[in-house]
LOGULUM-924788 format. One record per residue: x, z, y of N, C-alpha, C in turn; residue number from 1. Coordinates in steps of 0.05 Angstrom, whole numbers. Each point is the difference from the previous one (the first is absolute). Layout:
+--------+--------+--------+--------+--------+--------+--------+--------+--------+-----+
!   n.px !   n.pz !   n.py !  ca.px !  ca.pz !  ca.py !   c.px !   c.pz !   c.py ! seq !
+--------+--------+--------+--------+--------+--------+--------+--------+--------+-----+
!      X !      Z !      Y !      X !      Z !      Y !      X !      Z !      Y ! NUM !
...
+--------+--------+--------+--------+--------+--------+--------+--------+--------+-----+
% end
This chain:
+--------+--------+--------+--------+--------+--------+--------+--------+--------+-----+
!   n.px !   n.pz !   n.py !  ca.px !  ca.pz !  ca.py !   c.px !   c.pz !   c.py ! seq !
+--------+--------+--------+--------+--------+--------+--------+--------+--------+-----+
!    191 !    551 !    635 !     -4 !     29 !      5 !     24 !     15 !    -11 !   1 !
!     18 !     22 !     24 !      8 !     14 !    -19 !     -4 !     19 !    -23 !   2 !
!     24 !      5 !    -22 !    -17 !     13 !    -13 !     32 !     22 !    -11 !   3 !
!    -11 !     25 !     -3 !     15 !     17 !     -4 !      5 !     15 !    -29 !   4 !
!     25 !     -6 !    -22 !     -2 !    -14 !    -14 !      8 !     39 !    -10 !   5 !
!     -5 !     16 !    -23 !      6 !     14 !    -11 !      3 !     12 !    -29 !   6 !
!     14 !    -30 !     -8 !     17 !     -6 !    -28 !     20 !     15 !     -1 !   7 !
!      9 !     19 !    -28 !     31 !     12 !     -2 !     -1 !    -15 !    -29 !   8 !
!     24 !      5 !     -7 !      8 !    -22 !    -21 !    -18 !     28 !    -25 !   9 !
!      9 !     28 !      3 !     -8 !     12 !    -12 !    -28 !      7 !    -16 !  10 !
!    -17 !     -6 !     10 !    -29 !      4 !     -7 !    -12 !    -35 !      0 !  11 !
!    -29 !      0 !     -8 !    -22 !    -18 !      6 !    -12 !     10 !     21 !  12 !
!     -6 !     24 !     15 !    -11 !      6 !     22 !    -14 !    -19 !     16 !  13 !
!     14 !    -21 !     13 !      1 !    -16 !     13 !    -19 !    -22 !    -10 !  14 !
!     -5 !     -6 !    -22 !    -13 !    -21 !    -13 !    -29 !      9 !      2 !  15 !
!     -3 !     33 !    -10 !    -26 !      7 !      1 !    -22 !      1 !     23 !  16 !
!     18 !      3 !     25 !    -22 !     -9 !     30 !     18 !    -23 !      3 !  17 !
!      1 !    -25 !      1 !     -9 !    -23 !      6 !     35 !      5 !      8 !  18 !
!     26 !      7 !     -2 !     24 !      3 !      8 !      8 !      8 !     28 !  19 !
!    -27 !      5 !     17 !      7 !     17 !     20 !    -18 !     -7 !     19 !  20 !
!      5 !      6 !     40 !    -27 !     -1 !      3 !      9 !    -25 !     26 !  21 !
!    -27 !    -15 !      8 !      0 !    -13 !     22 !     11 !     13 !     27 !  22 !
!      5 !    -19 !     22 !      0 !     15 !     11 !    -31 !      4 !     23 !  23 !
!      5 !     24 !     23 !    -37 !      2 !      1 !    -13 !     16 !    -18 !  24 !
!     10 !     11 !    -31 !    -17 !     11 !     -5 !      8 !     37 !      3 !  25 !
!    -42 !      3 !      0 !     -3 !     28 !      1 !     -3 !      9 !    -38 !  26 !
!     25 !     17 !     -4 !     -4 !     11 !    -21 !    -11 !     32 !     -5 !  27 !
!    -30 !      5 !    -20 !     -3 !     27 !     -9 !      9 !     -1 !    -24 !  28 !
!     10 !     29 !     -5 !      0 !      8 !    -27 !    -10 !     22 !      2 !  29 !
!    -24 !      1 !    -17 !    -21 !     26 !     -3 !      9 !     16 !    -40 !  30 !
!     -3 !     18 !      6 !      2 !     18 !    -18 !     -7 !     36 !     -1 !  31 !
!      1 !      6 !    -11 !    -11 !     36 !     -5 !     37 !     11 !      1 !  32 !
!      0 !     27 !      1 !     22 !     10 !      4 !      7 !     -8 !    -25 !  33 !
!     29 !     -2 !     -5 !     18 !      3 !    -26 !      3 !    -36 !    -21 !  34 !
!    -15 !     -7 !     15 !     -2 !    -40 !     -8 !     22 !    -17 !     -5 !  35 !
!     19 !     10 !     22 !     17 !    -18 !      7 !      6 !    -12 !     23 !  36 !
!    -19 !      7 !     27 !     -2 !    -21 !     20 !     40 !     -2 !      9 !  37 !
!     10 !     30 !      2 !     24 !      3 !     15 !     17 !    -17 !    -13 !  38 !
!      4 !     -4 !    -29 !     20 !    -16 !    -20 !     -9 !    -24 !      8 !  39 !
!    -31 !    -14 !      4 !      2 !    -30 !      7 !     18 !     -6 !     25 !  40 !
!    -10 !     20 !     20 !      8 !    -14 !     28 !     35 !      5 !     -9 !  41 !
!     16 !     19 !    -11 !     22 !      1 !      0 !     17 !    -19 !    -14 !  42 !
!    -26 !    -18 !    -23 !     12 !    -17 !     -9 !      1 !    -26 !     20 !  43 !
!    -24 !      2 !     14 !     -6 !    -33 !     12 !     31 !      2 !     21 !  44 !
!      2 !     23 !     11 !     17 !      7 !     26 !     36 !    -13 !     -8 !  45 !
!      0 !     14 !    -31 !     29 !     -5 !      2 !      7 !    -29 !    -14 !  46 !
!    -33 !    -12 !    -10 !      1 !    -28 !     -3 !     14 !    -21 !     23 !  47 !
!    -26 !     13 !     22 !     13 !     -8 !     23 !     27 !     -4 !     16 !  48 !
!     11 !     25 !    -14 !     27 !      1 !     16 !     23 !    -13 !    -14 !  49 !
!    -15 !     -6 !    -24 !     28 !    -10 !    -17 !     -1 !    -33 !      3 !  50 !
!    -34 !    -19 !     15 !      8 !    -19 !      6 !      6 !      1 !     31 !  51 !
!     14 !     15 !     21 !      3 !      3 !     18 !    -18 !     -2 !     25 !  52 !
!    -17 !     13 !     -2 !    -25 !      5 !     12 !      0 !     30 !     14 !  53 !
!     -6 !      2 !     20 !      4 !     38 !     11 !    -36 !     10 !      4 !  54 !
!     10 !     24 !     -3 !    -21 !     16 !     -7 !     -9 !     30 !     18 !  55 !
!    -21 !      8 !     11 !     -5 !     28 !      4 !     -9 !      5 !    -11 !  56 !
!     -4 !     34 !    -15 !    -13 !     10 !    -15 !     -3 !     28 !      8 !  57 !
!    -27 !      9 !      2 !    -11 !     20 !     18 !    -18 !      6 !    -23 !  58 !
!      7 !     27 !    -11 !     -6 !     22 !    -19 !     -6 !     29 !      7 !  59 !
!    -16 !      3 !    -12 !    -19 !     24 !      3 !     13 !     20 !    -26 !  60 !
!     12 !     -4 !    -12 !      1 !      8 !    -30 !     26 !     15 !      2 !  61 !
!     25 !     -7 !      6 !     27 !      1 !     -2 !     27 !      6 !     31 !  62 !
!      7 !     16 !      0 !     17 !     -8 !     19 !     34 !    -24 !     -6 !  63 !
!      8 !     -8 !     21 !     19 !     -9 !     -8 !     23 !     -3 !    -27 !  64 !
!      0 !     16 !      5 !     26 !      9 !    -20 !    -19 !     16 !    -32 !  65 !
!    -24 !     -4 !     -6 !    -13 !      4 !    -24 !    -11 !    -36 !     -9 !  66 !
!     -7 !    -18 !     22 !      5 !    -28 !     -8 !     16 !     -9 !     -5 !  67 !
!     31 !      7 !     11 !     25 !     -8 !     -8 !     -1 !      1 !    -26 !  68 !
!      0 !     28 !     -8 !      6 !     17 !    -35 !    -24 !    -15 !    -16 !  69 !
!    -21 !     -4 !      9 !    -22 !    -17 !    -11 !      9 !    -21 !    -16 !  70 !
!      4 !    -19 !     24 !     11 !    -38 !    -12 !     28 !      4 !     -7 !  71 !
!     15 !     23 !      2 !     21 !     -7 !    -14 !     -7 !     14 !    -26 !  72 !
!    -13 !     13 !    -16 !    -11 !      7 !    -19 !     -9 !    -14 !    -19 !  73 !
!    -17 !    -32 !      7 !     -8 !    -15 !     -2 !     12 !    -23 !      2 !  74 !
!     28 !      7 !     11 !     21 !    -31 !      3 !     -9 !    -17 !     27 !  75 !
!    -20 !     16 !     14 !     -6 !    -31 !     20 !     21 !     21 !     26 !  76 !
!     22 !     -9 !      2 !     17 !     18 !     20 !      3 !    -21 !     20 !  77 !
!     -7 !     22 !     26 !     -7 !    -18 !     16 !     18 !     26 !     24 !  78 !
!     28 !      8 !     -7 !     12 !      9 !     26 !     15 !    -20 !     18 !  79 !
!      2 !    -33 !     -7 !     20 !     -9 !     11 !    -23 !    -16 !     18 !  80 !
!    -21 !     -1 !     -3 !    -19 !    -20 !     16 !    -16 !     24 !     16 !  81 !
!      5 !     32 !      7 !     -3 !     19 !     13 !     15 !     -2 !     21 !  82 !
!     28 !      3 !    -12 !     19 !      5 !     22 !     12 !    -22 !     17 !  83 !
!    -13 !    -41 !    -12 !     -6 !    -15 !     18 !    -26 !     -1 !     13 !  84 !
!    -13 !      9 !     -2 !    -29 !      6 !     16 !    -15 !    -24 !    -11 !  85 !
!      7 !     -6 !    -25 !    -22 !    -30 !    -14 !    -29 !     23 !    -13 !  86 !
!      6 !     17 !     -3 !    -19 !     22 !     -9 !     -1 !     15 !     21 !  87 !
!    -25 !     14 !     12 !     -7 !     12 !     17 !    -14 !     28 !     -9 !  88 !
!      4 !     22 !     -7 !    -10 !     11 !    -20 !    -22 !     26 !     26 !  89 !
!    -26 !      0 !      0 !    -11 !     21 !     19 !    -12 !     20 !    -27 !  90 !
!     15 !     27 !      0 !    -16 !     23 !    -10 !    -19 !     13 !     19 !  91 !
!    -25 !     -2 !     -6 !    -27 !     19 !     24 !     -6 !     24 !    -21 !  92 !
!     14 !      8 !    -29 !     -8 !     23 !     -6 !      8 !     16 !     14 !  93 !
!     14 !     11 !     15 !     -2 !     26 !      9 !    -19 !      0 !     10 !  94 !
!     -3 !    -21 !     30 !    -25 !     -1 !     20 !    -23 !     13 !     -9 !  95 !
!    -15 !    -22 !    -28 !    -18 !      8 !     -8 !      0 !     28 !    -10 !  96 !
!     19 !     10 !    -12 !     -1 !     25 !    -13 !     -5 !     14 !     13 !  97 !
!      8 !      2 !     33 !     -1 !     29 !     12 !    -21 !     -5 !     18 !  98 !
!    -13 !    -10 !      2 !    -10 !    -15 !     25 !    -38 !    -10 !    -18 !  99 !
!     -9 !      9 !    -14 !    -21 !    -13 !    -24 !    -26 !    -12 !     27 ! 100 !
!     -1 !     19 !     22 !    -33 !     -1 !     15 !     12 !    -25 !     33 ! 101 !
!     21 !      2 !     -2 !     11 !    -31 !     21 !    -21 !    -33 !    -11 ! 102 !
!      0 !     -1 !     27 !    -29 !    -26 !     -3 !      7 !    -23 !      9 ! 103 !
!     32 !     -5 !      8 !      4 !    -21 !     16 !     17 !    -22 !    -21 ! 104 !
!     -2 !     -5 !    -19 !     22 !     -9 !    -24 !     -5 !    -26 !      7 ! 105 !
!    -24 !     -9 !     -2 !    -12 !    -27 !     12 !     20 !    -15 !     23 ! 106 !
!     -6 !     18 !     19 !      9 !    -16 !     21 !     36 !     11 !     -5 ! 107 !
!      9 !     17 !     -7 !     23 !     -4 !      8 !     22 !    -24 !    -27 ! 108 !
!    -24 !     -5 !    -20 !     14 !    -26 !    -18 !     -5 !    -19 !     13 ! 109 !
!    -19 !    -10 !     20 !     -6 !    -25 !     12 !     31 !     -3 !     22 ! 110 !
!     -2 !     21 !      8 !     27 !      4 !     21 !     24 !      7 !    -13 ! 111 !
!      2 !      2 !    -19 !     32 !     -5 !     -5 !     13 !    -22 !     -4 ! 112 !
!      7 !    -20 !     25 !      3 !    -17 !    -10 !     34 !    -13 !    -16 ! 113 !
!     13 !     21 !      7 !     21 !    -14 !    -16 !     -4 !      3 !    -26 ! 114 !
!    -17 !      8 !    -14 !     -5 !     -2 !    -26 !     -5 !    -19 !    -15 ! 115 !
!    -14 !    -16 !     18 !     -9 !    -27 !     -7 !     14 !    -30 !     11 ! 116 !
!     27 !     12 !     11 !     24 !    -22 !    -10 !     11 !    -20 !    -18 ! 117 !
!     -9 !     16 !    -26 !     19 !    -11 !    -28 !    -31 !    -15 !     -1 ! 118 !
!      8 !    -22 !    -28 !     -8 !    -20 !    -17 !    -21 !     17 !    -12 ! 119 !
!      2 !     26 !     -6 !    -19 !      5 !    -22 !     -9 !     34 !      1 ! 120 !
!    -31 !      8 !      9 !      1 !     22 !      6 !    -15 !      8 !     -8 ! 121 !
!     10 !     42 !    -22 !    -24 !      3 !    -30 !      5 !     29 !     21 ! 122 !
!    -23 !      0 !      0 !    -20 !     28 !      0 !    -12 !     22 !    -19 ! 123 !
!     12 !     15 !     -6 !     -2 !     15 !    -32 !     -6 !     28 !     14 ! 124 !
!    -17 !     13 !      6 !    -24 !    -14 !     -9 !    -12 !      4 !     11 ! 125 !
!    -12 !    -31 !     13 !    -27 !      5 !     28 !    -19 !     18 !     -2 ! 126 !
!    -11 !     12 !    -21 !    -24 !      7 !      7 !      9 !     38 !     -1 ! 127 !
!     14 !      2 !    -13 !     18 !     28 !     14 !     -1 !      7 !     21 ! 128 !
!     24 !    -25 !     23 !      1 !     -2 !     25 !    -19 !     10 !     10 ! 129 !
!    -25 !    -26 !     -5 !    -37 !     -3 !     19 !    -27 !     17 !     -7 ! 130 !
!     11 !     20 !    -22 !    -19 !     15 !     -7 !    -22 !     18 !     21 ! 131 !
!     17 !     18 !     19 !     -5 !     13 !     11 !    -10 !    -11 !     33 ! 132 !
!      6 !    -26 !     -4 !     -9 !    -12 !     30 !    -12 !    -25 !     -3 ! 133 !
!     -9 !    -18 !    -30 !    -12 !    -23 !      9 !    -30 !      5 !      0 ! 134 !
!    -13 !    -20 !     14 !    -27 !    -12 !      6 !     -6 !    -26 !      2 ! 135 !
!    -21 !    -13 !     -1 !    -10 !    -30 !     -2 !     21 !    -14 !     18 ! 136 !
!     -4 !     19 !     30 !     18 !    -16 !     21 !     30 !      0 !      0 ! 137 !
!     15 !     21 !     -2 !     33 !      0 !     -3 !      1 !    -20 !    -31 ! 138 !
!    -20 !      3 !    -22 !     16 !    -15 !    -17 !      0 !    -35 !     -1 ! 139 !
!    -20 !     -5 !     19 !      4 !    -30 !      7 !     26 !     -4 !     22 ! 140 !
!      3 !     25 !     22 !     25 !     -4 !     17 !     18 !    -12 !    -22 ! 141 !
!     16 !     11 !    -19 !     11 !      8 !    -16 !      3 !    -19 !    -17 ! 142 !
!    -10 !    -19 !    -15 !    -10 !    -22 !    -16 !      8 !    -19 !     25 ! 143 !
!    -16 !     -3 !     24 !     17 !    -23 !     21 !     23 !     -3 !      3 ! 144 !
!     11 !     23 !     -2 !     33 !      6 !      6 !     14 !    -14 !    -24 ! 145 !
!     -9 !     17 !    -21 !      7 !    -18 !    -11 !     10 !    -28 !    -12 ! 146 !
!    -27 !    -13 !     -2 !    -14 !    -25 !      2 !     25 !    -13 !     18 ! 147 !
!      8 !      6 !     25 !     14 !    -11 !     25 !     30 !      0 !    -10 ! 148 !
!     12 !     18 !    -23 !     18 !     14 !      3 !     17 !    -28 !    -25 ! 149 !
!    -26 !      2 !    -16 !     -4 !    -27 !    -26 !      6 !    -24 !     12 ! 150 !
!    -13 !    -16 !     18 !     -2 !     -8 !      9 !     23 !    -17 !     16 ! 151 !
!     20 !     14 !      4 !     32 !    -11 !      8 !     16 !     -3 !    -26 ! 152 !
!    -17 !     -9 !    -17 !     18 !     -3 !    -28 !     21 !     22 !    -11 ! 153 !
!    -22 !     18 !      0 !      9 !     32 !    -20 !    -19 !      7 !    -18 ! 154 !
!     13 !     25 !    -11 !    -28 !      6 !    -23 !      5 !     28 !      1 ! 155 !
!    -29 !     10 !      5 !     -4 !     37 !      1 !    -18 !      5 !    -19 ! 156 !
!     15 !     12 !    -21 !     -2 !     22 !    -27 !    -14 !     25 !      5 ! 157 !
!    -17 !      7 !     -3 !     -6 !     26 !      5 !    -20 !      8 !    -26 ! 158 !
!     -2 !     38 !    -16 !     -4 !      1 !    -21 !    -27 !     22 !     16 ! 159 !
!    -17 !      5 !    -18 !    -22 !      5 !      6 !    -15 !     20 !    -16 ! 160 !
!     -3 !     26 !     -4 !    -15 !     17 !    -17 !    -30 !     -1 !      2 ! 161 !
!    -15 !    -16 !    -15 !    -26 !     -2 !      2 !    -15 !     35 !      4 ! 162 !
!     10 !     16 !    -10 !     -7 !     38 !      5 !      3 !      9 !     22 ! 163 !
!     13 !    -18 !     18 !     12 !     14 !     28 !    -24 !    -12 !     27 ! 164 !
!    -12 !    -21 !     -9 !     -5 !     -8 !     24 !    -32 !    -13 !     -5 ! 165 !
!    -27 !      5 !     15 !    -28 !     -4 !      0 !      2 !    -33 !    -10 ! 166 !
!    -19 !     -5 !    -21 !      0 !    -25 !    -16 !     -9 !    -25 !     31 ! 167 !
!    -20 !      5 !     16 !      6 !    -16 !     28 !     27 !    -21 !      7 ! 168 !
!     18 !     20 !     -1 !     20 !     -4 !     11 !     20 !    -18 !    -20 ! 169 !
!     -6 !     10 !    -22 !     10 !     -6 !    -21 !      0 !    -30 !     -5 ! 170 !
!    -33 !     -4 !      5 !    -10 !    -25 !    -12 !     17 !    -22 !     36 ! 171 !
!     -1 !      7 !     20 !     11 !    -17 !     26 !     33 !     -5 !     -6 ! 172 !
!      8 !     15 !    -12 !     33 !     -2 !    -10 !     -1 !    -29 !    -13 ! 173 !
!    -12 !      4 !    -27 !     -9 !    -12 !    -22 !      0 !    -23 !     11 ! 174 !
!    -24 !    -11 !     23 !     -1 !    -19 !      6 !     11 !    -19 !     21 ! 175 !
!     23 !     14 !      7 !     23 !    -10 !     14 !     23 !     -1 !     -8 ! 176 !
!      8 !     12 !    -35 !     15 !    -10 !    -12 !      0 !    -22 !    -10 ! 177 !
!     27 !    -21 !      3 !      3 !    -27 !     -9 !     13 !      8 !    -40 ! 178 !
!      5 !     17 !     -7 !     11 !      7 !    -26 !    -11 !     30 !     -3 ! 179 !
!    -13 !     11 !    -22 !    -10 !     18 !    -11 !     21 !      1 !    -31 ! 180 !
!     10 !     26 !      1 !      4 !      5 !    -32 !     -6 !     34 !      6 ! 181 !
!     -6 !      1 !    -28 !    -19 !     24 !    -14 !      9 !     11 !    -18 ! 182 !
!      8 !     23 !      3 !     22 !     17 !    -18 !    -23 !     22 !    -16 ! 183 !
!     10 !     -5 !    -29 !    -16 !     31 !    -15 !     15 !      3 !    -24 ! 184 !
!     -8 !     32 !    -10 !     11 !     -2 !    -24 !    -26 !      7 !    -18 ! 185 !
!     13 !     -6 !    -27 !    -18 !    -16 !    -20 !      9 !     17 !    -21 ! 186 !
!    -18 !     16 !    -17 !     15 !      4 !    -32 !      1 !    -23 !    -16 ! 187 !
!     22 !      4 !    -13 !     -1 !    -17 !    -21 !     29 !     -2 !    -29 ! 188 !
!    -13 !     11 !    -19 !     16 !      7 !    -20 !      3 !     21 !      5 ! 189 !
!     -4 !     23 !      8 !     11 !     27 !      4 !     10 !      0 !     23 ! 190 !
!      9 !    -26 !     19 !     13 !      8 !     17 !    -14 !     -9 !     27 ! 191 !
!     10 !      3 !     27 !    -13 !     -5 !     20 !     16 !    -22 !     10 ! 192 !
!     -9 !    -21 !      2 !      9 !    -19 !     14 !     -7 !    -12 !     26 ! 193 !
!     19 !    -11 !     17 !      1 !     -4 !     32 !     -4 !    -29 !      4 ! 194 !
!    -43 !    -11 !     12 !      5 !    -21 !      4 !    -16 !    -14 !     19 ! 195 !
!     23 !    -28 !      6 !    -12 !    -16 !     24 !    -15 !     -7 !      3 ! 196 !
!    -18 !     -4 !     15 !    -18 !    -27 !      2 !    -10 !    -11 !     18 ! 197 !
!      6 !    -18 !      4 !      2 !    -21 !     28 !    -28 !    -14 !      0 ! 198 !
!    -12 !     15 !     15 !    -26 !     -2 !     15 !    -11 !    -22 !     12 ! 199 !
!     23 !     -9 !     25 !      0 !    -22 !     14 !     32 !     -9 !      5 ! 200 !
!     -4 !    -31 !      1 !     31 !      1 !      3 !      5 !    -27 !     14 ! 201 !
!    -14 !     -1 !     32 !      5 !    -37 !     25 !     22 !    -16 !     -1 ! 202 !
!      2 !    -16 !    -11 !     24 !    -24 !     14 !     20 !     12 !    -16 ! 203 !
!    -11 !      4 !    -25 !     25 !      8 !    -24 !     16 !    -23 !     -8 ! 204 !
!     27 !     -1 !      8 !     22 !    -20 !    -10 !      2 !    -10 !    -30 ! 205 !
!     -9 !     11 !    -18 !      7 !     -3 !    -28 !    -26 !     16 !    -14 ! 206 !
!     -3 !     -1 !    -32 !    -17 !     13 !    -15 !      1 !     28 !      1 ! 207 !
!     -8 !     22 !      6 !     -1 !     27 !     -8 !    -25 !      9 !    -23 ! 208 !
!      7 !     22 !    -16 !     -6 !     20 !    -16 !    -24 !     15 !     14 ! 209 !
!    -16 !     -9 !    -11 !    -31 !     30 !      9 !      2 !     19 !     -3 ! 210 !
!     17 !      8 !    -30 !      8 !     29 !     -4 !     17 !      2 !     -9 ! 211 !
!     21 !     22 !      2 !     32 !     -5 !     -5 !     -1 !     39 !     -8 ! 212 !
!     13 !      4 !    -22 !     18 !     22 !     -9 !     13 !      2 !     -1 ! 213 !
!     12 !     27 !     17 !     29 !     15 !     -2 !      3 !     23 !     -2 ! 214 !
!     31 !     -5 !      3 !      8 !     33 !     -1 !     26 !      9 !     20 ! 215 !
!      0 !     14 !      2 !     34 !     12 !     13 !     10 !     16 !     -7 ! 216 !
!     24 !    -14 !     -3 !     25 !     16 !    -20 !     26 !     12 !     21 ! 217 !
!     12 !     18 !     -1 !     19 !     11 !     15 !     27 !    -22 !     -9 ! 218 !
!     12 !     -4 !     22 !     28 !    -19 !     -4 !     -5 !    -24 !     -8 ! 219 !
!    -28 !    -13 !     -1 !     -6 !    -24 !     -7 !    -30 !    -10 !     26 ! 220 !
!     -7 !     21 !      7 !    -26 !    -15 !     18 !    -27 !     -8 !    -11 ! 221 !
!    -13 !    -18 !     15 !    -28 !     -6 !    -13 !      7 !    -21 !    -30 ! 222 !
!    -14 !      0 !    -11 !      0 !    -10 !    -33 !    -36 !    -12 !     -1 ! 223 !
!      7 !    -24 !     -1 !    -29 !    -22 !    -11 !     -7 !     18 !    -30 ! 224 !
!    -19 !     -1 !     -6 !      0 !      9 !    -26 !    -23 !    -26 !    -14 ! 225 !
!     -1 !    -12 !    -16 !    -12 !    -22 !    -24 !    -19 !      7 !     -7 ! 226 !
!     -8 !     29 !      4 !    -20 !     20 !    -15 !    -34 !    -22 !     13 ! 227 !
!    -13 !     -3 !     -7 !    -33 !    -13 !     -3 !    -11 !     31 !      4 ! 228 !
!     -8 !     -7 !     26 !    -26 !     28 !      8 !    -37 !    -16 !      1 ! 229 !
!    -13 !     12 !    -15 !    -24 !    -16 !      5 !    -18 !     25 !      6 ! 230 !
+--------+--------+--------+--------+--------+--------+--------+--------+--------+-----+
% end
């Protein structure tokens, strides 16, 4: 099986979900606003690109050139795998922004298909996108497509605000993800800390971490932290 490997020499990242993902799988990352989901996928992404793997990334959050300033903020600089098209970068904030009562998001992600070219495709953040238009029926369309998209030996990332979208729907996601991780923050010591936890995790290559703590630091990126959360 392939498997898509997202080790940097820099971090343990990699060690904590199992060193990266199969290929075929459907990945969620669920979390509440302010968690972390955007720093995972930006970490898994430029994991990806640094073992030469290409990528689309279709964001709700950021336009172009505020992701640029982002990961280069964070060291994961990613203009030279832009301007070879190994990164595919789709900003839909404006769309969404101006546009809030549009009902067609569904179908027009199923139909984009050059998006789903590259090796590896994160959705930040689906349920943004599908708020305003899913139901029982588009969100199984949607999950097939997927499913199909996996299925040619790729892997589609997509992050998920449990607040955004009827628990129904929630729970059909859930059960068509092949990898679940679970983002929250936690007090502890005075401070608030940001953490994983890998829910479910199919045809994991190596041992992974149930629960993993971090942090992110400017000019250094995501940071494992040793810290014991119980």
């Amino acid at each position: 099986m392939r498997f898509f490997d997202i080790q940097l020499a820099r971090d343990e990242f990699h060690k904590k979900i199992g060193g990266g993902f199969p290929a075929g799988s459907i990945v969620l990352i669920e979390g509440s606003y302010g968690s972390g989901k955007s720093v995972i996928c930006q970490r898994i992404v430029y994991g990806l690109l640094q073992n030469n793997y290409s990528a689309t990334y279709i964001s709700t959050q950021m336009t172009t050139l505020e992701f640029i300033n982002q990961m280069a903020s964070i060291e994961y600089n990613i203009n030279r795998e832009l301007i070879s098209g190994t990164l595919l970068y789709i900003p839909v904030y404006p769309l969404i922004s101006d546009n809030l009562k549009r009902v067609d998001f569904i179908d027009k992600l199923i139909n984009a298909r050059p998006f789903y070219e590259k090796d590896i495709i994160v959705v930040d953040s689906l349920s943004t996108i599908i708020f305003n238009d899913v139901n029982q029926e588009n969100i199984v369309d949607l999950i097939s497509f997927f499913k199909r998209i996996a299925s040619v030996e790729k892997v589609v990332i997509f992050t998920i605000n449990p607040g955004e979208i009827p628990d129904e729907i929630l729970k059909e996601i859930k059960l068509s993800a092949t990898v679940i991780l679970d983002l929250e923050l936690k007090p502890f010591g005075g401070d608030i800390k940001n953490i994983l936890n890998v829910i479910k995790y199919n045809f994991a290559r190596s041992n992974f971490q149930k629960i993993t703590v971090f942090r992110v630091e400017p000019k250094i990126g995501l940071v494992v932290e040793i810290t014991s959360i119980s």
